[in-house]
Each structure stands twice: as C-alpha cells, then as structure tokens.
C-alpha positions as CSV (number, residue, x, y, z in Angstrom):
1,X,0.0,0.0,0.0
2,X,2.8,2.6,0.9
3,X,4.3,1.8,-2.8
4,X,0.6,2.1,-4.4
5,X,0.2,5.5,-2.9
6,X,3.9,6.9,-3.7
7,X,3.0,6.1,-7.1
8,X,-0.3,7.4,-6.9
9,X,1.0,10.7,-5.9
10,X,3.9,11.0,-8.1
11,X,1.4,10.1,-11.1
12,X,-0.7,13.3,-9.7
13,X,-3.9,11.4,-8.6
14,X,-5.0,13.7,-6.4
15,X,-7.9,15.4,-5.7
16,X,-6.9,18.5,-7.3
17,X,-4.9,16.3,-10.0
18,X,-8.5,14.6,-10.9
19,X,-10.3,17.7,-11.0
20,X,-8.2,19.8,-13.0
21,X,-7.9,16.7,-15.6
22,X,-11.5,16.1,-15.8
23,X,-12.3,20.0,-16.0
24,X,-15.6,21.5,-15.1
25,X,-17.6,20.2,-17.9
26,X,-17.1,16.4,-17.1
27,X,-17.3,16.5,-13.7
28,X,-20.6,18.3,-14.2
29,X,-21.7,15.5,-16.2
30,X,-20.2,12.5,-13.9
31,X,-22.4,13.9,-11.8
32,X,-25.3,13.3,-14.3
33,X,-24.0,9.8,-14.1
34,X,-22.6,10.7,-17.7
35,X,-19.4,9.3,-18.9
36,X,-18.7,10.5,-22.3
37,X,-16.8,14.0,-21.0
38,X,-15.0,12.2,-18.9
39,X,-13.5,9.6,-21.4
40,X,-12.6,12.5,-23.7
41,X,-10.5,13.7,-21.3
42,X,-8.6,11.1,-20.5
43,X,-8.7,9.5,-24.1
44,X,-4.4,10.4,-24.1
45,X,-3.9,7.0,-22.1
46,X,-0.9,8.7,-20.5
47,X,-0.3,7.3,-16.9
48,X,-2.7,10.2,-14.6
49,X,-5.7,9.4,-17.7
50,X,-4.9,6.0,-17.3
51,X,-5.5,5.9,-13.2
52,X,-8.4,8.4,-14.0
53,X,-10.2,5.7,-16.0
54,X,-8.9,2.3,-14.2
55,X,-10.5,3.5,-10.5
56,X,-12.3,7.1,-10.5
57,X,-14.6,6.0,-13.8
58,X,-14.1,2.1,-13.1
59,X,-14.1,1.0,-16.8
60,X,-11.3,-1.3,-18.0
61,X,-7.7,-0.1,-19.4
62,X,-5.1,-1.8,-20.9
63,X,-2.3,-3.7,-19.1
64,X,0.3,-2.5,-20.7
65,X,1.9,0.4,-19.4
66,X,0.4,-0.1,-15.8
67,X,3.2,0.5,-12.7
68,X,4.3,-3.1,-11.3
69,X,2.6,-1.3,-8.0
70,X,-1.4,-1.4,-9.7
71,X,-1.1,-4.5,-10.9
72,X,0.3,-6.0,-7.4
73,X,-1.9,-4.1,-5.4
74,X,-4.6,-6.6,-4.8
75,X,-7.1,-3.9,-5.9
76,X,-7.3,-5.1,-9.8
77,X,-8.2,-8.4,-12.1
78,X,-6.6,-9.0,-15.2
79,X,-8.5,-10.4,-18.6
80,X,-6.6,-11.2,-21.2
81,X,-4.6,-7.5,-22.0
82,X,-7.2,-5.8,-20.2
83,X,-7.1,-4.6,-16.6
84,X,-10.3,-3.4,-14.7
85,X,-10.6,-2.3,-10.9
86,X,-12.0,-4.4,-8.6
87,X,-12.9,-1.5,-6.6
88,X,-13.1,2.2,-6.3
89,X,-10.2,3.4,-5.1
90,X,-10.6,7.5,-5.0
91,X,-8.4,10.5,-3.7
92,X,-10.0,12.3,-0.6
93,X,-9.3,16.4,0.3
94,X,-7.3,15.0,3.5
95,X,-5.0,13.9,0.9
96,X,-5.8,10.7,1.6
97,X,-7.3,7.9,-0.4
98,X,-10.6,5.6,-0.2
99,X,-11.3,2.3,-0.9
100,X,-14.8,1.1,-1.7
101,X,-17.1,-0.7,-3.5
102,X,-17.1,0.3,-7.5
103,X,-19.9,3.2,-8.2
104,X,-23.0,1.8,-9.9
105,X,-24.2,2.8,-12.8
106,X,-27.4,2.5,-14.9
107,X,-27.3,-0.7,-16.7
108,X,-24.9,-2.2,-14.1
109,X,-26.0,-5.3,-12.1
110,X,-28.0,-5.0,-8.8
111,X,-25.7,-3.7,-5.5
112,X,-24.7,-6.3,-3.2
113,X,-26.8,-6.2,0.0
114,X,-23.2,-5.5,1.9
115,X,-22.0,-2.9,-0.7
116,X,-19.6,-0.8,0.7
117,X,-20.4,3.0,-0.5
118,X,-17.6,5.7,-1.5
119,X,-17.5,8.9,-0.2
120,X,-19.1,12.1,-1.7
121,X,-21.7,14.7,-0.9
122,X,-23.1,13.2,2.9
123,X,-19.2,12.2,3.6
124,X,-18.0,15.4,2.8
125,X,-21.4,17.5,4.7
126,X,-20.3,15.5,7.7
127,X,-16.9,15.9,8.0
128,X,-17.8,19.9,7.4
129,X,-19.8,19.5,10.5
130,X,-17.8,17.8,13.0
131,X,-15.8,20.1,16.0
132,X,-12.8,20.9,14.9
133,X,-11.3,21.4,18.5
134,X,-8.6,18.4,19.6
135,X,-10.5,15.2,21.8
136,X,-8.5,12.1,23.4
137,X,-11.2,9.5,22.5
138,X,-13.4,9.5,19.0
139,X,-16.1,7.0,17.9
140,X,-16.9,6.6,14.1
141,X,-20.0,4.9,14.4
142,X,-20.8,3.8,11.0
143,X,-17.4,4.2,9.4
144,X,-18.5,2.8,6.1
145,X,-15.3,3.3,3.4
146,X,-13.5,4.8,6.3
147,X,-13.5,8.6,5.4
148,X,-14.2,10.2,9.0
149,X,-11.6,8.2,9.8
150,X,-9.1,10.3,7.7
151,X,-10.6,13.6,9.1
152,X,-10.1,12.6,12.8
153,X,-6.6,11.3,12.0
154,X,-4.1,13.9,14.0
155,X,-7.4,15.7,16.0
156,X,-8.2,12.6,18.4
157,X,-5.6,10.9,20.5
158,X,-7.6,7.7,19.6
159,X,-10.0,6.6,17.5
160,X,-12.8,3.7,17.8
161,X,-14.1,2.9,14.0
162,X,-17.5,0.4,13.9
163,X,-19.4,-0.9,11.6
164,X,-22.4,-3.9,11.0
165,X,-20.6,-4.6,7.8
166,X,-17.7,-6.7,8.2
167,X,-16.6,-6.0,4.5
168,X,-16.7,-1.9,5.0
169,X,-14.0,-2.6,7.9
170,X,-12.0,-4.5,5.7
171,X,-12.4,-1.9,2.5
172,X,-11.9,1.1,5.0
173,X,-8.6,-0.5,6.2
174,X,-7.2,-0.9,3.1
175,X,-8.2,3.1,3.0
176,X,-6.3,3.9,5.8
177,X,-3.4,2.1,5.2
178,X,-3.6,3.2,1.7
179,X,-3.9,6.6,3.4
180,X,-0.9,6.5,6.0
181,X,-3.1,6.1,9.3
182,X,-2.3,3.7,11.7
183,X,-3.6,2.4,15.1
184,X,-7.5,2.7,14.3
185,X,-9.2,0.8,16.7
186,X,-11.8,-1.6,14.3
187,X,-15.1,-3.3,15.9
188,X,-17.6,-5.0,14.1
189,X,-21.0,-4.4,15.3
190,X,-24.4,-3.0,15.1
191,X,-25.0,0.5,16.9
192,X,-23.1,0.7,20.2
193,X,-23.1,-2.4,20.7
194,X,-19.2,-2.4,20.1
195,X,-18.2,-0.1,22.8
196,X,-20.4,-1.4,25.4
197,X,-19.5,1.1,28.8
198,X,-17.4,2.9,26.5
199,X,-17.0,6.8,26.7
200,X,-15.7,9.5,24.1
201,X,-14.7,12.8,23.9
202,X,-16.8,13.0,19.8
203,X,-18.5,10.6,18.3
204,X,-19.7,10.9,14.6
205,X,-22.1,8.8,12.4
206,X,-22.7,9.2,8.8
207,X,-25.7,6.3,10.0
208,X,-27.9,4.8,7.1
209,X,-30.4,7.2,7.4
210,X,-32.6,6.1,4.3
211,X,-36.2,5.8,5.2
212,X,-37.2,3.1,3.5
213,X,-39.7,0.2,3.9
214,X,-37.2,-2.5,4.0
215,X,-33.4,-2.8,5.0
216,X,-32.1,-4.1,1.6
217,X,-28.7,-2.4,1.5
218,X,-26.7,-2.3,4.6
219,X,-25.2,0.9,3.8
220,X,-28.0,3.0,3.5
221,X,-31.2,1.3,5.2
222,X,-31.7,-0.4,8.8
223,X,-35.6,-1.4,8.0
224,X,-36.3,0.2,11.3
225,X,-39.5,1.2,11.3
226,X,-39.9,5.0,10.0
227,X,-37.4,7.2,11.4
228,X,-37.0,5.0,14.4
229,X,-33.6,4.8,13.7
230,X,-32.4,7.9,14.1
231,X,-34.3,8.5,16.9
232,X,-32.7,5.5,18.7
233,X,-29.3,6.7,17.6
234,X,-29.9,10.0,18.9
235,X,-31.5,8.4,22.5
236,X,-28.6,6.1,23.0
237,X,-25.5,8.5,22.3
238,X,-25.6,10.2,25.9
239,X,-24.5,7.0,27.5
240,X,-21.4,7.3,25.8
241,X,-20.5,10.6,25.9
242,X,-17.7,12.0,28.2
243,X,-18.2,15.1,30.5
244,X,-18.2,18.1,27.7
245,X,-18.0,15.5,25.0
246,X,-19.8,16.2,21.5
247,X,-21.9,14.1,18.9
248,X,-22.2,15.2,15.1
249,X,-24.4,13.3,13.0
250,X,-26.6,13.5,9.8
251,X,-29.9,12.3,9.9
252,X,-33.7,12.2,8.5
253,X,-36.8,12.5,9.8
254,X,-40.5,12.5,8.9
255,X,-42.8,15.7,8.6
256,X,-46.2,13.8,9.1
257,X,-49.9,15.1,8.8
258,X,-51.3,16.8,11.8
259,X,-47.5,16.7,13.4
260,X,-45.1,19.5,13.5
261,X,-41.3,18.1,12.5
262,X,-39.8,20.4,15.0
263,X,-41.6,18.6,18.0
264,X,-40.8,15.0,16.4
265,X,-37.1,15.7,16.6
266,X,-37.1,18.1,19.7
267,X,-38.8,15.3,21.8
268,X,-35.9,13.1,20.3
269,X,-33.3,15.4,22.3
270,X,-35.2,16.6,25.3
271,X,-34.8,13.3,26.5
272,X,-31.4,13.3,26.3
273,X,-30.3,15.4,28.7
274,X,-27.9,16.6,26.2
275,X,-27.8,20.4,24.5
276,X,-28.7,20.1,21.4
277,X,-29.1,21.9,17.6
278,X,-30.7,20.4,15.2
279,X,-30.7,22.4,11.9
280,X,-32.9,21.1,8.8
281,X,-31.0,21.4,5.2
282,X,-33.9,19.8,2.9
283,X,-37.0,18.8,2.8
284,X,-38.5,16.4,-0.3
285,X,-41.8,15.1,-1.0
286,X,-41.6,11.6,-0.9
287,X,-42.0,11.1,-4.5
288,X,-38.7,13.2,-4.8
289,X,-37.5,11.0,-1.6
290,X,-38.1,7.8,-3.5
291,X,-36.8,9.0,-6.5
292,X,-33.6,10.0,-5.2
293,X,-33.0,6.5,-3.5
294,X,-33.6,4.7,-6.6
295,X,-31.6,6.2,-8.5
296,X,-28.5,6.0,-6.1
297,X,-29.0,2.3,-6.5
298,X,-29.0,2.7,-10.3
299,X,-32.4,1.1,-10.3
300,X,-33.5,3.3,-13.1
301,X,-35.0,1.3,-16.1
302,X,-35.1,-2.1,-14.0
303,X,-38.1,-4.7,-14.2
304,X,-39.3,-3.7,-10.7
305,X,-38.4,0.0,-10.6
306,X,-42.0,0.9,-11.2
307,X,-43.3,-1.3,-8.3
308,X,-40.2,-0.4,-5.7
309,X,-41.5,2.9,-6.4
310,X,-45.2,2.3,-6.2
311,X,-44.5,0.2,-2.5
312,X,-42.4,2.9,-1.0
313,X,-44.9,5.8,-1.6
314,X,-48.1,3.5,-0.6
315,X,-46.0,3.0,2.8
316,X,-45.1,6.5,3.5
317,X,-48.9,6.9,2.6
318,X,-50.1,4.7,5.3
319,X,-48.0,6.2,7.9
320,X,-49.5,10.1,6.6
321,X,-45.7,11.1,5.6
322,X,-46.5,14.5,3.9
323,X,-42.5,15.3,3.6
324,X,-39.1,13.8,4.6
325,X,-36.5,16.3,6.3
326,X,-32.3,16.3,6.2
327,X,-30.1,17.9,8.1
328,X,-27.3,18.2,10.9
329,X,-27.9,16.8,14.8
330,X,-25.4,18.0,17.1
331,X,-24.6,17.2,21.0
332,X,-23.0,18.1,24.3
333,X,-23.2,16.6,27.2
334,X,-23.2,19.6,29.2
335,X,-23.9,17.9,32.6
336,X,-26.9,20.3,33.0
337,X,-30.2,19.2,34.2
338,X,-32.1,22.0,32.5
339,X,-30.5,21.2,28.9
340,X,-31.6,23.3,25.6
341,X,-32.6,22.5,22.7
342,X,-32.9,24.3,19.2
343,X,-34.3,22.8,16.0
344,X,-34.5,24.9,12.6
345,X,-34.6,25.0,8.9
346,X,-31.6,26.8,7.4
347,X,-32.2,26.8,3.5
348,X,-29.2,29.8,2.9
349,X,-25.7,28.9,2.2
350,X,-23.4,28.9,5.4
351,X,-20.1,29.4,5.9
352,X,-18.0,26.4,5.7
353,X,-16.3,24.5,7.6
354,X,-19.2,24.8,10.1
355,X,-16.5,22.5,13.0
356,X,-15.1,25.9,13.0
357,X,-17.5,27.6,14.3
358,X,-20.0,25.3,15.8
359,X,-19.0,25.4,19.4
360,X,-20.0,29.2,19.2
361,X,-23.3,27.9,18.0
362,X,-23.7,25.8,21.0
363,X,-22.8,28.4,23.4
364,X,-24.8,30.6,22.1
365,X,-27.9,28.7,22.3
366,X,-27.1,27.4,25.9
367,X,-25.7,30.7,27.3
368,X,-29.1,32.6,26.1
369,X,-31.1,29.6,27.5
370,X,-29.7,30.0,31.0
371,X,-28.4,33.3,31.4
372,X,-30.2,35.0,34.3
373,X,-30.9,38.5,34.5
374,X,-30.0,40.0,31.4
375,X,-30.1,43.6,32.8
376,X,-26.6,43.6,33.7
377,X,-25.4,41.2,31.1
378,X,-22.3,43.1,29.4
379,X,-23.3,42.2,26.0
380,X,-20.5,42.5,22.3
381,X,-21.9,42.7,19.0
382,X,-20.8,40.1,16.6
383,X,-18.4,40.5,14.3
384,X,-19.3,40.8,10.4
385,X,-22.5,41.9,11.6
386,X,-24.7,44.0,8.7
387,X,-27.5,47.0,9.6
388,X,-29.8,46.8,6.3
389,X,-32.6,49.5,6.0
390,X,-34.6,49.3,3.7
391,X,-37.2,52.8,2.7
392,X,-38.7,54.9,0.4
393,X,-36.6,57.8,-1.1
394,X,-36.8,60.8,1.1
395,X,-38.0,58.7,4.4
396,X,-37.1,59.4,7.7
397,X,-37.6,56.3,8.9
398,X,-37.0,53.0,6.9
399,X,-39.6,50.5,6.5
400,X,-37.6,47.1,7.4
401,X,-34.0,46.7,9.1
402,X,-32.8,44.1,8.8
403,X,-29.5,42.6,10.7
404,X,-27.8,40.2,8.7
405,X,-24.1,38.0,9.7
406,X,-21.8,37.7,7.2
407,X,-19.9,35.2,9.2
408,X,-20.8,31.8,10.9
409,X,-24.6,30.5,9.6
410,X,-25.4,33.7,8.0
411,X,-28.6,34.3,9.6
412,X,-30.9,37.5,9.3
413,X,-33.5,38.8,11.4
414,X,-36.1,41.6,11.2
415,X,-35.5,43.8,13.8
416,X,-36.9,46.8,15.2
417,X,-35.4,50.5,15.9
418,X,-34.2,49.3,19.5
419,X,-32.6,46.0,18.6
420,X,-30.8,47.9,15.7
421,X,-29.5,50.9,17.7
422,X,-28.5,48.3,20.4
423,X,-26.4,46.2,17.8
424,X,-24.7,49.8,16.9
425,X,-23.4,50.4,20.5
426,X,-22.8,47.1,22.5
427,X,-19.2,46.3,22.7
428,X,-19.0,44.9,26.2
429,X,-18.6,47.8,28.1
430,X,-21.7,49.0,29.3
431,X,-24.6,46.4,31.2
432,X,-27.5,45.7,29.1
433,X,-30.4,47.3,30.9
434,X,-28.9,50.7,30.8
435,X,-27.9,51.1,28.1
436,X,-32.0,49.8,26.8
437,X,-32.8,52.7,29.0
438,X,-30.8,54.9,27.0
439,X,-31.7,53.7,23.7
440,X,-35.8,53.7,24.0
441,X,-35.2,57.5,25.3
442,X,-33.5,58.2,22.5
443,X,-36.1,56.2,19.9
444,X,-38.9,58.4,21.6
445,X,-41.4,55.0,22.3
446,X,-41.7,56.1,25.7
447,X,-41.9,51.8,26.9
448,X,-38.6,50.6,28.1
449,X,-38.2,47.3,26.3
450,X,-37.6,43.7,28.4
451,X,-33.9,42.9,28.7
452,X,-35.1,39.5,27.9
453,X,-36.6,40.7,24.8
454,X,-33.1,40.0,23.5
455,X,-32.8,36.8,24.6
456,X,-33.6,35.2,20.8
457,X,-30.8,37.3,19.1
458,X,-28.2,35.8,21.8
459,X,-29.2,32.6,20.4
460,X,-28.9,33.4,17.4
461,X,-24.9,34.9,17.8
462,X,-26.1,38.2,17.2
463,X,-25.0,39.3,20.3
464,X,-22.0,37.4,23.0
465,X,-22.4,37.3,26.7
C-alpha cells in the first residue's frame, strides 16, 4: 500500500490532480452519471488518464503500461490484456485515499446487500460539520469506506471505527493504510453495541439514514420502522459521551400530517439530557425521496423499478408522511439538568467548515437559555454583523431593518429600531439594561423594552455574553 500510494501521488492522482484533468464540464456530467466527458478527457492514455479511468470512472484499461505497483496491489483483475478495478479506489481532500465498492451505474448489475459506498456529498457535509477542536477519545459509528476516519486522523488521540458490515472494515482498512493512518481501533457491530460502557470525547455517524420500507442495503437502510432509527441513535448516544464530550451526525426524519417536525425531533433530544441543535437542510416530497433513493441504486429502467416505487410511496402513505426532512444533529453533554434545545430549517448557504465555528453555535444557544438576569449582562456585538434598511426615497424612517451576519450560519433577522441601535453600541462595556434605557429615550417609544426581549438574538450569535 505505501508503494501504491507513492505512485499514486507522483502520477498526480489527487484530488486536485483529478479535478483539474476532468475540467468543469465532465465532472458536471459525472455527476449526471454521464461518462462521455470524462473519457474524452482522459482518451491520451498517459499514466494520470490512465488511473483516472482504471479507478475514479471504473471501466477497464489496458495492461500495458500499468506500474508493477497497480497490478500487485490486490485492488485489480486482469482479462486477457485488459485490466479493470475491482474496486473504487478514490483520492480524498485530507489527501488521503478511499477504498470502496465500485460506483454503480445505470445498466450495471444490482448492489450487493453488503456494498460498501464511497465517499461524496453526505461524507464530505459531515466531515464539514464535525468540531474541529482536539479530543483524546473519537467514535466513528458507521465508518462505512473509512472517510471520518481520515478527518479525525491527527485531532483525536484515539480513534474507535464500527461498523455492522464486516466488509466496509475490511475496505476502509485498506483506506487507511492506503492513506498512512495507523492504530485505528476496528469493531464489528451493530449501533453501540461495540463499545459497550465505553465513553468519548466526539463521536460521529454518517448512519444509514434512508427511510425506507425495507433494509435491503446495509449501507444506507436499517428497515427500522420510519425514522426509528435515528431517533434510537440520537436516545442512546448520551450513555457514551464524556463530560463536555460532542456528537455530530446527519440524519432524516419524517414531517407527518397533523405533526409539527420540529416537535418530532425536539422530543428526540429533550430526553437526552444533552444540549442540542438540530438544523434542517432539505425537505423532499416523498416522490422526490423515493426517486432520489432509486436512482443511487442505479435502479432506473429495472423490471421492478416501477413497483419499488409504487410500494415505497403506498408505505409512506399509510404512515401520513406529507414530507421527509435532512439535516445536521449535534450534541454536548453539558452535565446540565435544565438542557436546551434548538431545532431549525436553514435553507441559505453557510459558511463552511461549520467545525469551525459550531461550538460558538452551541454556546450561544445554551448561554441565552440559561443566562439569568439579562439587565446587567455586558453584551459585544458580533463580528461581520450588517445593519440593512430598507425605505422609500426621502423617508425618515425606513420601512424594514434588517441585521444580517456575514460570518458563521449567516442568519438574518427583522429587527426593530431598538434592537438595531443596540447592535450599533454594544461592545461589552456597558450592562444591558442601561444602556436599553438609554436607547428607547432616544427612539422616543416612551416603553422601556424587556432585557429579555433580547434573549432570541443571543441565540442566534447576534450578540455574545
């Protein structure tokens, strides 16, 4: 493996070596699941266009010319004077590599019920999530191809990688050793079971989130009923989580008739005893939902795609499943007994990586939960923050004003004169209820406004205790 991946670097597959091959154009259109781009540029057959096809586009290449370290690698199979991958084998932003099961494609035969996925868009979303901040102990529940694995590497003193699927240990330690991490602690199991009594410092789960009537592929689907799974994933963490210690995970849930989603996954945490922000990224209908699924399964134009899709919508009908959500979970076990809880729907771009900044967004919801009397909370504007007014020419006064972040998750709010002139003049000197005081006899409303008023836009990082 150490020879495969000098050679691999010296021949420039990379990440960026792939990318700027391929061009804009064809990766546009592998992500259409079309090829043709693609195998015009790489139709030179020099050694990097060579690679490109063998493992990132999986179709076969000839044997001559291929380094002694491919074709000893264990990772090919050899017909006549044609070579073809026996896996995916793909370069990873760590710098790493990842070894998985080869993509399907239309036309390709059905997935193994143990296929091993690569890495791509969920991989990448929750490794964009994750704390960036050092821990001693990490979980990867899940670990799948082995990719959260290669983001911990050098930020946890050691790491725990599970996983049902005894092949996706094997595959993700040929990753890591492909990748130059050692001393990964592998456990094959379902859920915790593999780390019984078992505490860490992070734990993250890509988990197979797919809500799906049946559990036919291990990677994606548990056959749990509904969103059961996630919920049971979500109940069970705090029993593993050290003093202070974070979870990160993606998820799905159900938005069902009569039931608002934001309860449904809020009752999930306030049993936890955990703070907790749940933030919703999507929303589908579930003939989108299905669609989606089928598709990643390359079950497009099969015999039974047409009844696959008529049984999954006829059960989401009988459980009155109007929409499906997507989106981030995270956790601290702040050892609290009056723990918080936020759930929302973000639909704007954010600023990424959000591990940078999500133990502000924690704080922030926890320090405005339990702050006491606000009136002489010392309170700092945040940084980046934006005063937009919005009137008609000649106006005194604007019609909206708006506050907007140009840092973090980018919110805006609607605000009125008082919250606007308070976000002008807070820098931490000065306690909150005078300088309110201050502020509404300047305005001219004559009511003092509640200190508490601005309790919502401490939540929401407009403001720092």
């Amino acid at each position: 493996m150490e020879r495969l991946r000098d050679h691999l670097l010296e021949t420039g597959y990379t990440i960026d070596g792939v990318r700027e091959r391929l061009g804009a154009m064809a990766a546009s259109a592998l992500s259409r699941e079309e090829l043709v781009p693609a195998l015009r540029a790489t139709a030179d057959g020099d050694p990097l266009a060579t690679l490109i096809r063998l493992w990132w586009l999986g179709v076969p290449v000839p044997a001559k010319g291929l380094a002694p370290e491919v074709m000893r690698s264990g990772l090919v199979e050899t017909d006549g004077d044609q070579v073809r991958a026996s896996v995916h084998l793909q370069p990873w932003e760590t710098g790493g590599y990842l070894v998985s099961d080869r993509k399907v494609r239309p036309g390709d035969p059905a997935l193994r019920p143990d296929h091993v996925v690569g890495a791509g868009g969920a991989s990448a979303n929750l490794a964009q999530l994750v704390t960036r901040r050092p821990v001693g102990r990490a979980l990867d529940l899940g670990t799948g191809c082995g990719v959260q694995v290669l983001h911990l590497d050098g930020r946890a003193g050691h790491i725990v990688a599970t996983d049902l699927n005894p092949r996706a240990l094997e595959l993700a330690g040929l990753s890591w050793e492909l990748s130059g991490v050692s001393g990964v602690d592998a456990r094959a199991g379902s859920m915790f079971e593999p780390v019984e009594d078992e505490l860490f410092d992070l734990i993250v789960s890509n988990p197979p989130f797919v809500i799906a009537p049946e559990g036919r592929l291990t990677y994606r689907e548990t056959g749990a009923a509904g969103d059961d799974f996630c919920r049971d994933l979500v109940r069970e963490t705090p029993r593993h989580l050290s003093p202070g210690g974070q979870a990160h995970f993606l998820a799905s849930w159900l938005h069902v008739e009569g039931e608002d989603w934001h309860d449904r996954v809020g009752g999930w945490l306030r049993e936890t005893g955990c703070d907790a922000w749940v933030a919703q990224r999507d929303v589908q209908d579930p003939a989108e939902y299905v669609e989606l699924w089928l598709r990643d399964a390359a079950e497009q134009g099969t015999r039974s795609y047409a009844e696959r899709y008529d049984r999954w919508l006829s059960w989401f009908e009988e459980r009155k499943v109007e929409a499906i959500g997507f989106g981030w979970i995270s956790m601290r076990n702040s050892g609290t007994l009056d723990p918080v809880v936020r759930v929302e729907h973000l639909t704007h771009q954010v600023s990424l990586p959000v591990g940078d900044y999500v133990d502000s967004v924690l704080d922030a919801v926890a320090d405005a939960h339990r702050a006491g009397d606000l009136d002489a909370a010392r309170l700092r504007t945040v940084e980046g923050l934006l005063d937009e007014r919005i009137g008609l020419p000649g106006a005194e006064d604007p019609i909206r004003i708006v506050l907007r972040q140009t840092q973090g998750l980018r919110r805006s709010r609607e605000v009125g004169t008082v919250e606007a002139a308070l976000a002008g003049v807070c820098d931490g000197q000065l306690a909150l209820g005078p300088l309110l005081n201050v502020i509404a006899e300047l305005v001219g409303d004559g009511e003092i406004p509640n200190a508490d008023a601005v309790r919502p836009l401490i939540a929401e990082g407009y403001f720092l205790l």
